[in-house]
Backbone bond lengths (Angstrom), bond angles and torsions (degrees), N, CA, C in turn:
res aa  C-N    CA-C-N  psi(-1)  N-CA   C-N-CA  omega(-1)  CA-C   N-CA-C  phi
1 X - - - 1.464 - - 1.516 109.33 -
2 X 1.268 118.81 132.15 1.631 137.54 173.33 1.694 105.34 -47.24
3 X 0.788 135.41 128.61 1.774 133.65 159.06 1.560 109.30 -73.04
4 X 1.155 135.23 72.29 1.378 119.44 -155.84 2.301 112.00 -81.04
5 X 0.887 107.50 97.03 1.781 97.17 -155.41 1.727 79.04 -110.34
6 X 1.235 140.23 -37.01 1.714 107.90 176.79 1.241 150.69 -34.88
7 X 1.589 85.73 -35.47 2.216 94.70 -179.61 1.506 118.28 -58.65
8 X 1.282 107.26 161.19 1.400 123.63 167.95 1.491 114.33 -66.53
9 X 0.716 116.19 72.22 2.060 118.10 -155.60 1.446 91.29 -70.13
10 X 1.499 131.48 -17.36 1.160 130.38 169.34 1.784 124.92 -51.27
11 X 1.842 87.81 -53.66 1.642 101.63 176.21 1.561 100.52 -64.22
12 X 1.106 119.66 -65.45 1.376 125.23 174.22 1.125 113.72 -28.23
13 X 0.780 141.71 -51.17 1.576 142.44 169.16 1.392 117.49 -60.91
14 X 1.133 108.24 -21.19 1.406 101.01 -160.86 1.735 98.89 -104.71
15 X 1.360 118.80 -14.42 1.506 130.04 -168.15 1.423 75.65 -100.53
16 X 1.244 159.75 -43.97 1.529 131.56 -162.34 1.215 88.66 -91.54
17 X 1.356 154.41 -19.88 1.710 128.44 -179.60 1.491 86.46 -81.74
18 X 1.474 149.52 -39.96 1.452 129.42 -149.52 1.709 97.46 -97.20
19 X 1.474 119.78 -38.89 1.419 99.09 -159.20 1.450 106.15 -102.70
20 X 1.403 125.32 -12.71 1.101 136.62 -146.27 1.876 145.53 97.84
21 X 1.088 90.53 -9.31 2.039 100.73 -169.33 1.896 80.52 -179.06
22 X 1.640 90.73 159.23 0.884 117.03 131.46 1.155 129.51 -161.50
23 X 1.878 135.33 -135.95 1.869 95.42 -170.92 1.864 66.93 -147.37
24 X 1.153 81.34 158.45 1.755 132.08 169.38 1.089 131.69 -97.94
25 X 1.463 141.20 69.31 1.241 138.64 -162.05 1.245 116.39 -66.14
26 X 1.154 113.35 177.87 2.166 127.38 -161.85 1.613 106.43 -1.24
27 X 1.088 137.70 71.09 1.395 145.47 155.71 1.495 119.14 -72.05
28 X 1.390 118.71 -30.30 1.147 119.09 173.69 1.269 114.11 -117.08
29 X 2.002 113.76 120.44 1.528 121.09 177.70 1.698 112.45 -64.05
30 X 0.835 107.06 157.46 1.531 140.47 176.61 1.301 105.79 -22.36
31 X 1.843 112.93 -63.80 1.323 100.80 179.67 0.908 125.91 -95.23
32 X 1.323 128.93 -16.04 1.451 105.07 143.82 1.417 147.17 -60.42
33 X 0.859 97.30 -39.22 1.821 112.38 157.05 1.561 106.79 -18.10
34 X 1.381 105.92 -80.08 1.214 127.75 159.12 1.578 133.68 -24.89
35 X 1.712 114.47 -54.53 1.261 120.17 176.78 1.685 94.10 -72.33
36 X 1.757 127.81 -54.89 1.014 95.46 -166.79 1.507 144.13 -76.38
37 X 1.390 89.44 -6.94 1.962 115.57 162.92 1.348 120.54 -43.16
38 X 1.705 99.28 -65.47 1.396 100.84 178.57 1.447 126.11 -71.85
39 X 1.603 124.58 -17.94 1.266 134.88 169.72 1.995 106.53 -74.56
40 X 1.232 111.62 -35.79 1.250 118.99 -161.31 1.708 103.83 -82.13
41 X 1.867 120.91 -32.99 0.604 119.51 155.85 1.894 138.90 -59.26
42 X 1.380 99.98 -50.92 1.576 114.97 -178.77 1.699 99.71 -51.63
43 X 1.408 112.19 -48.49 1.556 117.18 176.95 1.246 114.25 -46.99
44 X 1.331 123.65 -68.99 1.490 135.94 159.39 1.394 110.71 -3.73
45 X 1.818 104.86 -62.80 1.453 119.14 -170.12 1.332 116.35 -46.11
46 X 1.569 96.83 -50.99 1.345 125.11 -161.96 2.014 100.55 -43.59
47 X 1.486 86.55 -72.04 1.034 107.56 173.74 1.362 158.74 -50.71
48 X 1.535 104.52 -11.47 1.264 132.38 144.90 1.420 136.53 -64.70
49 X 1.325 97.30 -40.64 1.120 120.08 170.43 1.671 110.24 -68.83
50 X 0.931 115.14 -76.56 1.705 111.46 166.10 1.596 122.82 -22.42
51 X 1.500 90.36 -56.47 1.537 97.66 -161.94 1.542 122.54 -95.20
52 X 1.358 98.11 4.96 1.737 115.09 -164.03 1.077 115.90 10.12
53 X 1.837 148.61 -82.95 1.780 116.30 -153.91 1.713 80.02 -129.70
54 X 1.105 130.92 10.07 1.459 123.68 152.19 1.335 108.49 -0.92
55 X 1.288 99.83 -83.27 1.576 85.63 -151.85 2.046 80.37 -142.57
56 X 0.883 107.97 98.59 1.830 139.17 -135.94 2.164 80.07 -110.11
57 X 1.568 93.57 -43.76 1.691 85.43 -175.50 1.459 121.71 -78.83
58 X 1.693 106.04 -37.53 1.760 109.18 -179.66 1.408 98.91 -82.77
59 X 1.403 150.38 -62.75 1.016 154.75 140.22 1.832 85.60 150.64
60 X 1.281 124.28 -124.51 1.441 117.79 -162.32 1.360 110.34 -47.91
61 X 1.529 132.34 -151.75 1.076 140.98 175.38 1.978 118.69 176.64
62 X 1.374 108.05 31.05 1.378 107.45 -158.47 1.417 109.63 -91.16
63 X 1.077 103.21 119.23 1.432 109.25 171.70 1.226 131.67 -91.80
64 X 1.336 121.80 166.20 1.576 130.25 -159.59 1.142 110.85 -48.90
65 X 1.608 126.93 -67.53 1.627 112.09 174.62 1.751 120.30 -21.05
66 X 1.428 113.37 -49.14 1.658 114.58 177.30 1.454 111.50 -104.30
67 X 1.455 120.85 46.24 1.337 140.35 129.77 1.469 125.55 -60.96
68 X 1.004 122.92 43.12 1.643 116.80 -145.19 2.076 96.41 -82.26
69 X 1.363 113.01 -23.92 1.675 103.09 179.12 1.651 109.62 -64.93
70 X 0.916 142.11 117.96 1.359 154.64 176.79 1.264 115.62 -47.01
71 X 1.570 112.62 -7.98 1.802 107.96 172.93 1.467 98.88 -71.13
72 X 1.449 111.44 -58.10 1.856 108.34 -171.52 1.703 102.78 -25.71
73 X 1.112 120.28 -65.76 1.431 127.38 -169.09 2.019 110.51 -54.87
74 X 1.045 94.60 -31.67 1.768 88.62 -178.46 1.335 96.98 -88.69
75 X 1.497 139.79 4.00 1.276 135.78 -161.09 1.705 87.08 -110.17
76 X 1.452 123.45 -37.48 1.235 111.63 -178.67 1.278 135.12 -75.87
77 X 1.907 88.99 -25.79 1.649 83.92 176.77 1.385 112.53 -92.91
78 X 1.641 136.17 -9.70 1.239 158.51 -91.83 2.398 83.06 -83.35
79 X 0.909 130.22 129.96 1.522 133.62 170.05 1.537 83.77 -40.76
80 X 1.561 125.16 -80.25 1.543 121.17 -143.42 1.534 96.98 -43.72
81 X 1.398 115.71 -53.76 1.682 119.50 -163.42 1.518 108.77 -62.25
82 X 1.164 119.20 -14.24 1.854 130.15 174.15 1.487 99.09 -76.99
83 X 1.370 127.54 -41.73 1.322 147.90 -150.54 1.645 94.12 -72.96
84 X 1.463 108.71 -56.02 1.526 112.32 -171.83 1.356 128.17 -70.57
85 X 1.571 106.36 -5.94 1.300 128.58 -165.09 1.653 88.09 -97.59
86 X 1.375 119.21 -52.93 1.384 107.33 177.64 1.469 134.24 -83.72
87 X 1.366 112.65 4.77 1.510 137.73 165.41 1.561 108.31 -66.83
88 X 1.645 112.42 -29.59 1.402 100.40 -143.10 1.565 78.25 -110.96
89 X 1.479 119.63 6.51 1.726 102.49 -175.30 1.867 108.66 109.21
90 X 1.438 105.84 -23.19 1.361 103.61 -167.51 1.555 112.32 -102.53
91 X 1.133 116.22 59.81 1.369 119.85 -176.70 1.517 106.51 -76.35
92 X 1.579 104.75 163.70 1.575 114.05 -175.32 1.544 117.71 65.85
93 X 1.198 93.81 58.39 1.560 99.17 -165.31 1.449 104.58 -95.01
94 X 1.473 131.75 125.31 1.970 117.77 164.55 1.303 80.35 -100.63
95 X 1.900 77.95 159.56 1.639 124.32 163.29 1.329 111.73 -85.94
96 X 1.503 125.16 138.09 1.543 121.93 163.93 1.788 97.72 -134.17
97 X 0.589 130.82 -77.44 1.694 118.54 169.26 1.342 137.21 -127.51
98 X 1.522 127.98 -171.99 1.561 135.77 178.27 1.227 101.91 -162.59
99 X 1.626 97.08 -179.49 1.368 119.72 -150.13 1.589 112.74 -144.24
100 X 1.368 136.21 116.19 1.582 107.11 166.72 1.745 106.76 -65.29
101 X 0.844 149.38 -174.60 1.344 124.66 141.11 1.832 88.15 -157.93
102 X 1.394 109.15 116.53 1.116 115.72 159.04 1.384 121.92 -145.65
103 X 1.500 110.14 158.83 1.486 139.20 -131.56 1.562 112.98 -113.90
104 X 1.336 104.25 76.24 1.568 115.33 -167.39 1.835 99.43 -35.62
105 X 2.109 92.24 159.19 1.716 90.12 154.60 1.185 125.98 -62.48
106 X 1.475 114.45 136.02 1.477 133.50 165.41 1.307 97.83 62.40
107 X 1.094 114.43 91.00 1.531 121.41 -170.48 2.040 96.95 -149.79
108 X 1.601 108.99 150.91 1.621 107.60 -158.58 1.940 96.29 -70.00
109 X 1.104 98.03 -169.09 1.517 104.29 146.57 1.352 133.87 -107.01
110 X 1.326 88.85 168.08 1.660 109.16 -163.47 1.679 107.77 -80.95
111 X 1.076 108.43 144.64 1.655 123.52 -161.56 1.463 95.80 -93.10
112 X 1.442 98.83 144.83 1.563 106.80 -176.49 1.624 110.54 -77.15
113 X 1.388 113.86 146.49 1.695 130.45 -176.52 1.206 96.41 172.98
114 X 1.601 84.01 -179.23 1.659 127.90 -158.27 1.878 108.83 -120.64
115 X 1.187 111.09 144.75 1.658 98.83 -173.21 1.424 96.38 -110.21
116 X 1.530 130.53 25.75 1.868 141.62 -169.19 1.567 105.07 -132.86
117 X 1.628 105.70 121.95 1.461 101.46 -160.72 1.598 88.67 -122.79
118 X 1.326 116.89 -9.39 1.570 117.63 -156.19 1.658 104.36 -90.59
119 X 1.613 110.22 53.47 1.613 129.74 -172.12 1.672 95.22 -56.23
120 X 1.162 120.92 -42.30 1.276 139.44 -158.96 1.534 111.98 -51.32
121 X 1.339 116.18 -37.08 1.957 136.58 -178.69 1.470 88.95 -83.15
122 X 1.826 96.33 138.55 1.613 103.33 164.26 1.614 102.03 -59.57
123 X 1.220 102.54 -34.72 2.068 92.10 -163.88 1.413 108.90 -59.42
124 X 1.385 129.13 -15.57 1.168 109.22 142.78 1.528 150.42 -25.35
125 X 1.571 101.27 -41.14 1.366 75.20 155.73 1.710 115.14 -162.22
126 X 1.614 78.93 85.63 1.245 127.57 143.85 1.600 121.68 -43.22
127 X 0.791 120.49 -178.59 1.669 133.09 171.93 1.496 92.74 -118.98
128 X 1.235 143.68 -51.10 1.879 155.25 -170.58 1.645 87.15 -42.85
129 X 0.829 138.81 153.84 1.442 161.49 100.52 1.586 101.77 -36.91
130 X 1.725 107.71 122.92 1.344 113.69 175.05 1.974 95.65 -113.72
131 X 1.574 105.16 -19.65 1.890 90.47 172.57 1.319 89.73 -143.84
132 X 1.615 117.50 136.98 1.705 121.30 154.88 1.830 104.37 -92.37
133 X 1.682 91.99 148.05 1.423 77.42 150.16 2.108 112.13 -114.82
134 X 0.874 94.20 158.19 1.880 106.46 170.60 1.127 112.46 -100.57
135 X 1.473 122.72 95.63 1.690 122.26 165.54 1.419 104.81 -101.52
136 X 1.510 89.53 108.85 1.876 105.88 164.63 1.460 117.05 -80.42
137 X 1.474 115.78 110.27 1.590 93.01 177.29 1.304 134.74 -107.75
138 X 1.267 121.89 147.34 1.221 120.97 -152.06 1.521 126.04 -91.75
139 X 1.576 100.76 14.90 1.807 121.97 -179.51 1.339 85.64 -177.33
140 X 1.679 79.16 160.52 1.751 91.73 179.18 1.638 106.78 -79.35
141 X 1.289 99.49 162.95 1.630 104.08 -163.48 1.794 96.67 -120.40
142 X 1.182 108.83 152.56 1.574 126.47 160.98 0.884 118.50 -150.69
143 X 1.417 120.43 168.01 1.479 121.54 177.20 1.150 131.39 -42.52
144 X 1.757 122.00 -35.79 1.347 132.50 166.76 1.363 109.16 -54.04
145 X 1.632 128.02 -40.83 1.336 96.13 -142.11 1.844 84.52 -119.99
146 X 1.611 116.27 13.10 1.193 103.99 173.10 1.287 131.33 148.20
147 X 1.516 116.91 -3.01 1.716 129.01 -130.91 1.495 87.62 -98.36
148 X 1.260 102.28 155.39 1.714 127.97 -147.18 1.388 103.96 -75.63
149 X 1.124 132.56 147.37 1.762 139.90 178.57 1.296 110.66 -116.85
150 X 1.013 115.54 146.77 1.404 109.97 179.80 1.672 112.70 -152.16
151 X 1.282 130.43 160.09 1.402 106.95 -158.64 2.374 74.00 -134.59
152 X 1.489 90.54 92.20 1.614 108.28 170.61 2.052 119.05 -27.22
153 X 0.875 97.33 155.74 1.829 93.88 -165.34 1.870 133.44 33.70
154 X 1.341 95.59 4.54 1.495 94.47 172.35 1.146 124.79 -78.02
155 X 1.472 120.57 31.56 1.271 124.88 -163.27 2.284 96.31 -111.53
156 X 1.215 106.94 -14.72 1.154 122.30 177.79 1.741 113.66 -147.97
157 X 1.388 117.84 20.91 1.649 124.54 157.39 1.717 102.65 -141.08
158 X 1.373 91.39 143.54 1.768 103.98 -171.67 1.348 79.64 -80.96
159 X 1.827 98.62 153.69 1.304 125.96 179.63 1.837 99.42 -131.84
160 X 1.666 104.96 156.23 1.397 95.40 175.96 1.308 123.36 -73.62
161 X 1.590 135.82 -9.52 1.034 128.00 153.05 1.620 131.82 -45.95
162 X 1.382 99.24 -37.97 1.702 117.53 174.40 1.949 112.01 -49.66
163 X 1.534 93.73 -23.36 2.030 88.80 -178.97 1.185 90.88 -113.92
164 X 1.616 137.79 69.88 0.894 137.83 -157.36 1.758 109.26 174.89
165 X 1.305 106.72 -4.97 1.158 109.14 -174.28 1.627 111.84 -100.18
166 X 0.887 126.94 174.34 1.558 143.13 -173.80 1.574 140.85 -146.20
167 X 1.085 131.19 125.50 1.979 111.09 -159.12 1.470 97.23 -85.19
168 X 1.280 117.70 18.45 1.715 106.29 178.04 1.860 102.05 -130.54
169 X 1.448 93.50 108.98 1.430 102.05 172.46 1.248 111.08 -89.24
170 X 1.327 133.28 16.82 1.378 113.00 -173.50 1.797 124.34 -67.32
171 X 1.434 105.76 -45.59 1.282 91.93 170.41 1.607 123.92 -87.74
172 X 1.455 108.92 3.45 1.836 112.99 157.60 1.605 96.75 -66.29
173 X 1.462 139.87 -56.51 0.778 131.19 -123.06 1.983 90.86 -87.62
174 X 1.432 108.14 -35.95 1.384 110.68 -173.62 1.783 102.45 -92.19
175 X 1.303 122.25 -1.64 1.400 112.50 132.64 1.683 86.11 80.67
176 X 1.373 109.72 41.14 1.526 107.65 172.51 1.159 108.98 -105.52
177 X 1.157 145.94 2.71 1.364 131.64 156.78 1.382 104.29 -132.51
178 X 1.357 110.28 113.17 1.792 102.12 166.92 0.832 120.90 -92.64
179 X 1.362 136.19 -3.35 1.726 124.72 -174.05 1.870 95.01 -90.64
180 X 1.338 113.09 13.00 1.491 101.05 169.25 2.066 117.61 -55.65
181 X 0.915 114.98 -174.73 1.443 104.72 175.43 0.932 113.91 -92.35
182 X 1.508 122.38 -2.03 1.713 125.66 -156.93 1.905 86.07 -94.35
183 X 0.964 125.59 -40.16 1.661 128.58 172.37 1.433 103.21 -58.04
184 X 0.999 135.50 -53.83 1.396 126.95 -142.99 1.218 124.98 -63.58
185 X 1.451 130.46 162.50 1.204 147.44 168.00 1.278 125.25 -63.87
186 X 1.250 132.64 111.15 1.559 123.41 -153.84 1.674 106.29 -152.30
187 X 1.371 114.95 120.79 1.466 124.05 -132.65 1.775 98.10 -81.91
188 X 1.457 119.40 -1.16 1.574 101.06 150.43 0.967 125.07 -126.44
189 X 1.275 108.93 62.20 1.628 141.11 154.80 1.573 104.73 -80.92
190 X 1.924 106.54 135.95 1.287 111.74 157.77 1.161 122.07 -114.76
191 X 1.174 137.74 143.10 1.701 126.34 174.89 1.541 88.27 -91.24
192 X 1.668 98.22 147.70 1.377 111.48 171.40 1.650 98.27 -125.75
193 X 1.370 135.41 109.26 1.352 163.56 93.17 1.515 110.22 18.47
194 X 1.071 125.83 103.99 1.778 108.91 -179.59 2.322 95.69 -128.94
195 X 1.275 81.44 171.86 1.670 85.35 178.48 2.129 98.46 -104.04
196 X 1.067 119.11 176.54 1.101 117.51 177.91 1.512 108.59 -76.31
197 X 1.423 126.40 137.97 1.322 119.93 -179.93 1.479 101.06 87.08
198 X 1.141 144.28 31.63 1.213 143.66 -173.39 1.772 102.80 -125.05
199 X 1.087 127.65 148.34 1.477 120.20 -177.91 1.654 104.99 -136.63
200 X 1.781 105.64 120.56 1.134 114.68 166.28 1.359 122.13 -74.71
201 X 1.494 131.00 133.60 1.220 115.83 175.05 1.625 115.65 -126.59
202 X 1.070 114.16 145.63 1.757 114.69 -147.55 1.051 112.82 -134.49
203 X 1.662 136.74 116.03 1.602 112.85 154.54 1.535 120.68 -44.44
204 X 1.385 99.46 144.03 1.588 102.41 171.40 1.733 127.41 -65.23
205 X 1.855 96.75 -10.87 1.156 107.90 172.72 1.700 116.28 -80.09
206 X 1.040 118.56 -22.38 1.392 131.39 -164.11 1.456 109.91 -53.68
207 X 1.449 135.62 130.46 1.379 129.41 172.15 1.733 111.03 -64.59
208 X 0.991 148.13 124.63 1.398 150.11 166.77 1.266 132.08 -134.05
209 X 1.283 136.78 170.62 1.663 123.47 -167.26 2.045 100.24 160.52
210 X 1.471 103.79 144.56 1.090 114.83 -172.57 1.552 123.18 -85.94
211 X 1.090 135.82 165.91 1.019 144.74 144.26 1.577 124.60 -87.44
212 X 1.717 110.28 135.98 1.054 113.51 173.75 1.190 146.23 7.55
213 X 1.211 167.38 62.86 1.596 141.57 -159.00 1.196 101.60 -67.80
214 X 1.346 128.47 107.48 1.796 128.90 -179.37 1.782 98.96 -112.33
215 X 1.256 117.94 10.87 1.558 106.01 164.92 1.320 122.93 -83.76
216 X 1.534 129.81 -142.98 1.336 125.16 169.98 1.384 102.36 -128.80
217 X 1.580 129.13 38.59 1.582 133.81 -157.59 1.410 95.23 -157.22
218 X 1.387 77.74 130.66 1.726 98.16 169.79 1.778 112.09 -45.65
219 X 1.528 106.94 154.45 1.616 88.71 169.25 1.747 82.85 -145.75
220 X 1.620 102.24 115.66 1.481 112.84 -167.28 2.298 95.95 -103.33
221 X 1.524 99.51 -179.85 1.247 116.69 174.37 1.281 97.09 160.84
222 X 1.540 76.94 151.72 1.872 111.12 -176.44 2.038 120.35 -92.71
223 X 1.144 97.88 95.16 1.494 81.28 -162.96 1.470 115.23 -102.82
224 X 1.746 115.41 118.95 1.460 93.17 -170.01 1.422 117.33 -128.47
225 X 1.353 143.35 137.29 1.275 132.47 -175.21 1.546 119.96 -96.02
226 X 1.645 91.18 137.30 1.791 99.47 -161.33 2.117 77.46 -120.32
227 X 1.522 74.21 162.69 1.645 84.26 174.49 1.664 108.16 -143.56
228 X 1.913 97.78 98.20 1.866 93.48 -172.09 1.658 117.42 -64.63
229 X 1.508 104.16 147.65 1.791 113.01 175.54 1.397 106.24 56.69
230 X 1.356 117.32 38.99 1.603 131.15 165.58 1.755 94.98 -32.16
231 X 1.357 114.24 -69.69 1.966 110.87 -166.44 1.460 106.71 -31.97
232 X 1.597 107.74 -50.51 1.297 102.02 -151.44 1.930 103.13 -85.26
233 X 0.918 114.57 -7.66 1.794 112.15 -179.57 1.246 115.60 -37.70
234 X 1.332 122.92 164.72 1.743 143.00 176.37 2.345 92.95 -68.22
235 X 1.316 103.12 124.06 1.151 83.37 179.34 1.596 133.74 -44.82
236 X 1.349 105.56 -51.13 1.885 135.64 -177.16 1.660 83.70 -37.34
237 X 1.513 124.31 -55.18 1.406 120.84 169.26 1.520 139.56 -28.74
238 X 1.685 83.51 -58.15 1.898 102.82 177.65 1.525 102.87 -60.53
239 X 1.395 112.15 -42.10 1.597 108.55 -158.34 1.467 95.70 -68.10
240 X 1.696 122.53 -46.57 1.454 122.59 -155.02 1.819 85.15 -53.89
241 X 1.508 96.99 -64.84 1.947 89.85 -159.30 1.457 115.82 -51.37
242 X 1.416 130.68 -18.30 1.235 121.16 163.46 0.965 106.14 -42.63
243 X 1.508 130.90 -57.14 1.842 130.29 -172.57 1.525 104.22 -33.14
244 X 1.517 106.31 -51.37 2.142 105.45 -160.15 1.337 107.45 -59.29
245 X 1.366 134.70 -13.71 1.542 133.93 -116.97 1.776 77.36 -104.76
246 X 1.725 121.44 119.42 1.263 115.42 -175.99 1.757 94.17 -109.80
247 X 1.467 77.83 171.76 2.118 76.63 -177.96 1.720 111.88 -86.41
248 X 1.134 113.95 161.59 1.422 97.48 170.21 1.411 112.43 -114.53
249 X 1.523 113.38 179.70 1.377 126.88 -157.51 1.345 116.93 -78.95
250 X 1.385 124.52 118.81 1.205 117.72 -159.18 1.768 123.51 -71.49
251 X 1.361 105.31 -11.49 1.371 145.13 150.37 1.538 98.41 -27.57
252 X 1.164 124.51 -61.25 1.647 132.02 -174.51 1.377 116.73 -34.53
253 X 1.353 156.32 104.09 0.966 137.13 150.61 1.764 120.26 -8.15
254 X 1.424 107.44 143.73 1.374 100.91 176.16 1.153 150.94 -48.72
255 X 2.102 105.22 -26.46 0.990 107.22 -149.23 1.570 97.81 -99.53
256 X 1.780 102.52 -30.15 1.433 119.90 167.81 1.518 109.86 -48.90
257 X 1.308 136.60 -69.45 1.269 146.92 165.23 1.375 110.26 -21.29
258 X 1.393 118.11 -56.34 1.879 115.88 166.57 1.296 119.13 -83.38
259 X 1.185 130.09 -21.83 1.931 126.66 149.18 1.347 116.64 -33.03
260 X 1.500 104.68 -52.69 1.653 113.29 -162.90 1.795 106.19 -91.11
261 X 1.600 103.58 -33.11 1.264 99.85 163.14 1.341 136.51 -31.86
262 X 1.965 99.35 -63.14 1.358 122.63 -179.92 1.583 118.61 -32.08
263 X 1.181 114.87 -45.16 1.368 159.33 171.08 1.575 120.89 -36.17
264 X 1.451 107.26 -33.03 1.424 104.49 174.75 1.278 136.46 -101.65
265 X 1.066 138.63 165.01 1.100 129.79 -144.24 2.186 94.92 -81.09
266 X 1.341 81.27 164.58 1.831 86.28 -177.61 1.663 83.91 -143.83
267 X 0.975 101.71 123.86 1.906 135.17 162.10 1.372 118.87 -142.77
268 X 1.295 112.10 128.38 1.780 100.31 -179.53 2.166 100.25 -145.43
269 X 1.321 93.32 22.48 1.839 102.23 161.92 1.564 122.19 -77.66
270 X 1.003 100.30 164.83 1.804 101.02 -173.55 1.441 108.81 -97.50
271 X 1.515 124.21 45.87 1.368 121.34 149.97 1.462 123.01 -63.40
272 X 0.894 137.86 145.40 1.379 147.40 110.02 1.444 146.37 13.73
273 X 1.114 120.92 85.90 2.208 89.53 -166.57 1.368 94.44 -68.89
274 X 1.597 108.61 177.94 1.342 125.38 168.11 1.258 98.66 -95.98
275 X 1.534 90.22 150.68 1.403 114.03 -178.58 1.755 110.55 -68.20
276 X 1.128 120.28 165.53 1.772 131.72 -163.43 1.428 78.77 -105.72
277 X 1.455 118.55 95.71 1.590 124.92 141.70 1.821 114.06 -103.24
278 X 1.466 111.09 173.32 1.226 117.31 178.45 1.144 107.02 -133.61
279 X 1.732 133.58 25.17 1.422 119.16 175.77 1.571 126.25 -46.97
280 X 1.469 124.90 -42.95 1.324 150.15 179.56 1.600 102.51 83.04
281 X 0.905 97.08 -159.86 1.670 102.18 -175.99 1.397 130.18 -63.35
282 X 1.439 126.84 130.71 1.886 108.89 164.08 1.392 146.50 -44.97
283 X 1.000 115.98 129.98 1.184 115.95 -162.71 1.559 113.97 -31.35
């Protein structure tokens, strides 16, 4: 892993509280890059194959339990990637899960949403980030082959997609109708472009969604959710993210397996989770 200490961690900070994400360049060294490409890819394979037009818009969907190569795990707990979390203000961050998720050739696009359902807590909406996600990507991305959209500050201003949304992705997910609104093109949208080894980082509130893969190449990434100043959260909070917290692969070496362990959240009060709504933000 890269030590990345040049940036303005100031601006950086200040573009993920206003727009929603912003990105982190070369975070991931060479060989890893590499190990998790070729693991992130073969998975992909796997998984296509299994799942054929399932879910045709996100394309893979593998989660940590079937992470079984042991880089994923040094990538989660990795010091540098703790490092950036406390650069940007968001220290004390737990882990509760990830994702390979990659984006077969010529495959549709990805439908616009939010990965934050817990509308229900005032801290919702907050200005704080209560979940990031981390998309590591595993090739450079462009518009052709897929690179991420995002529609800037909608992570704390309603957008018209937001009265427009639905808790059933099934036919977003198999990508049978695109002229729905959840596809569309909508003029304050940004594409964000990354190099390989570059890490997007996102409120979980943030609206986002892919573009096309129109090449003949996989377009893979590592996506993982951290949750900054876990101690200090609204309890109803702590309990919900206990829910995300997946197991990992027993495959892991030991020591990796208790790195990433360390990592998760610990609550043991008699809150409540919040319920899985999708209102999104107030007007």
């Amino acid at each position: 892993m890269n030590d990345v200490q040049v940036l303005d961690w100031e601006t950086r900070a200040a573009e993920l509280r206003r727009d929603g994400f912003c990105v982190v360049p070369g975070v991931l060294d060479a060989d890893v890059l590499r190990r998790l490409k070729e693991a992130g890819d073969d998975l992909g394979e796997q998984w296509t194959k299994r799942a054929g037009d399932f879910l045709r818009a996100q394309g893979s969907m593998v989660s940590v339990p079937q992470l079984e190569d042991p880089v994923f795990g040094e990538v989660i707990a990795a010091p540098t990637v703790l490092a950036i979390f406390d650069r940007l203000g968001l220290d004390g961050a737990a882990f509760t899960a990830g994702y390979v998720i990659s984006k077969p050739a010529r495959s549709p696009r990805l439908f616009w949403h939010f990965d934050w359902y817990g509308w229900e807590h005032e801290r919702s909406y907050d200005g704080e980030p209560m979940q990031l996600f981390a998309m590591y990507y595993l090739t450079d991305t462009t518009r052709e082959n897929g690179c991420l959209r995002v529609i800037p500050g909608s992570h704390l201003r309603r957008h018209a997609i937001h009265d427009v949304m639905t808790d059933g992705h099934v036919a977003l997910s198999s990508a049978e109708d695109l002229s729905r609104p959840e596809f569309a093109d909508w003029p304050e949208e940004r594409d964000v472009p990354v190099r390989a080894g570059d890490v997007v980082l996102g409120d979980a509130r943030l609206l986002h969604a892919a573009h096309a893969n129109e090449t003949d190449d996989r377009r893979s990434l590592l996506t993982l959710w951290y949750h900054p100043h876990f101690d200090a959260l609204p309890q109803p909070v702590k309990a919900t993210f206990m829910t995300y917290v997946q197991e990992l692969p027993s495959a892991w070496p030991e020591e990796t397996r208790a790195a990433v362990a360390a990592l998760h959240p610990a609550y043991s009060g008699g809150a409540e989770p919040l319920g899985r709504t999708i209102t999104g933000p107030r007007a």
